[in-house]
N, C-alpha and C positions, 0 to 999 in steps of 0.2 A: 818464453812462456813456460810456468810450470807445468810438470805433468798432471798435475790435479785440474789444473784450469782447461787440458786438452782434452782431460776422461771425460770432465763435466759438458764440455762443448761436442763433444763426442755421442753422450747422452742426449744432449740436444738433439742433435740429429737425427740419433734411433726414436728419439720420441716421436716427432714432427714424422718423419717418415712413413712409421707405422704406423701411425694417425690418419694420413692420408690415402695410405693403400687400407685400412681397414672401412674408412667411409667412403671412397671412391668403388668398394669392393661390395657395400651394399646397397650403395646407389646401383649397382648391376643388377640389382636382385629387382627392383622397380622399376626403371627406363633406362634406354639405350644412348644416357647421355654421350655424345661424341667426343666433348673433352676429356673424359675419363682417361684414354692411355695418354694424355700429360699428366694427369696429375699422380697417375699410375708407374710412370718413368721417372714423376721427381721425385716419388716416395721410396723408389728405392734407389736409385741416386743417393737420397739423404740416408738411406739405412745403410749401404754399402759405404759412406764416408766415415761413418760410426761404429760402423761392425768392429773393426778390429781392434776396439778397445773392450770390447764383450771378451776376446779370448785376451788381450793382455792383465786385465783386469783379474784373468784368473789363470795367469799361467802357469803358474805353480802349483797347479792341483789338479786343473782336469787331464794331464798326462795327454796320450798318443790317442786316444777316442776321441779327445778333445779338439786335438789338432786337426786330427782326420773330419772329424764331422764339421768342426768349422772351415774347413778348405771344397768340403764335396758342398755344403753350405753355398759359399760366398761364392763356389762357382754357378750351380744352380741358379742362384738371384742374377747375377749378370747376367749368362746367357738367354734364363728364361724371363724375367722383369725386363731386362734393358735392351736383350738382342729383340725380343719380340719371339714369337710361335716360327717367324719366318723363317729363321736362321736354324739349317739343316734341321727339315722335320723327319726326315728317316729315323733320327736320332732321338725327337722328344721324349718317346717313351725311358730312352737312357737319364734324360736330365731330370726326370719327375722320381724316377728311381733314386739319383744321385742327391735329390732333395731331401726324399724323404729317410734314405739312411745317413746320410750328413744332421738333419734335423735332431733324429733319434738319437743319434751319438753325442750332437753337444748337446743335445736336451738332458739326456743320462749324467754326462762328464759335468754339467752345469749342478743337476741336482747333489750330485756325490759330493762337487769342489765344495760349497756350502758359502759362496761369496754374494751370491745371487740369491732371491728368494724361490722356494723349491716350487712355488709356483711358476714363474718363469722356466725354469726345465720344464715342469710337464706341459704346460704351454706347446714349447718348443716339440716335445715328442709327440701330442696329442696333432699336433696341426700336420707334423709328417707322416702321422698314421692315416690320418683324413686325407693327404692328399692324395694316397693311392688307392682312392676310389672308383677312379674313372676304369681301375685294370680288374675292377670286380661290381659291373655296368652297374653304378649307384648312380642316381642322379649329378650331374656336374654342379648342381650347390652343396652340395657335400663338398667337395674338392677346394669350392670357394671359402665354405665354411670352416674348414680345414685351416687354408691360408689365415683366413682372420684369427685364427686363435695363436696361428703361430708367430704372426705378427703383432698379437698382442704381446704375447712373452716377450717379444725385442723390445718390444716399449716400454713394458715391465722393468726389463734392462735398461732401457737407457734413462728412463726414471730413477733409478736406483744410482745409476753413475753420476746423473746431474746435482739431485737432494739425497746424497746421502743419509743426511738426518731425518727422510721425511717421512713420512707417517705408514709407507709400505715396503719400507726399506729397515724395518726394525726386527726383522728373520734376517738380514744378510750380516757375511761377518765378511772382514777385508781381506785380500790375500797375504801371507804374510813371507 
């Protein structure tokens, strides 16, 4: 399989993913539906299958903030998407931190690399600035609200991987 066919199916995934955590995210803001953490687990599932075509995609530019913030990143999303709140909460306050400077960092390294449209960086930054709300007592849809934006910008991404040529992908240039 070529690697154009894996970036694109890769895109797939960040799309559909963060589709699903961003409407399963505002169904919480209305009712307590109880399905919600599946479809909350497969949305990053899907995004963490995808994710790492976000950093190869542009390895060649976003340098060592890049790397870093995509690794504090894709740890964040595991532990905190897929382990659940359950898994060592002594620690949460570390993993929400670890998001939101991983976020910040590819957000930045994304907008500078210039592969991406610079909207998806500040996407990216803006959702990990939101998330640390809860540590300066803002309401927790803020925090939520946070997420959605930053999982918009993955989408933004993986839109951008799958239609290169498509209509919001016409700011992005390819890495070279």
């Amino acid at each position: 399989m070529s690697s154009g066919k894996l970036f694109q199916l890769s895109g797939i995934a960040l799309l559909l993913g963060s589709v699903l955590i961003i409407l399963f995210s505002l169904l919480g803001f209305f009712t307590s539906f109880g399905g919600s953490f599946f479809f909350m687990f497969l949305g990053s599932l899907l995004v963490l299958m995808g994710f790492s075509a976000v950093l190869l995609h542009q390895s060649q530019r976003v340098g060592w903030l890049g790397l870093i913030g995509f690794i504090l990143t894709f740890l964040a999303i595991l532990i905190l998407n897929i382990g659940g709140n359950g898994i060592f909460p002594a620690f949460h306050a570390y993993y929400i931190v670890g998001f939101a400077l991983g976020a910040i960092l590819l957000g930045w390294a994304t907008m500078n690399a210039g592969t991406f449209s610079r909207w998806a960086g500040i996407c990216l930054m803006a959702g990990g600035v939101l998330s640390l709300a809860s540590f300066v007592s803002l309401p927790a849809f803020v925090t939520t609200i946070g997420t959605m934006i930053f999982f918009l910008g993955i989408g933004w991404m993986g839109y951008q991987l799958s239609f290169p040529g498509g209509a919001f992908s016409r700011e992005a240039q390819p890495a070279s």
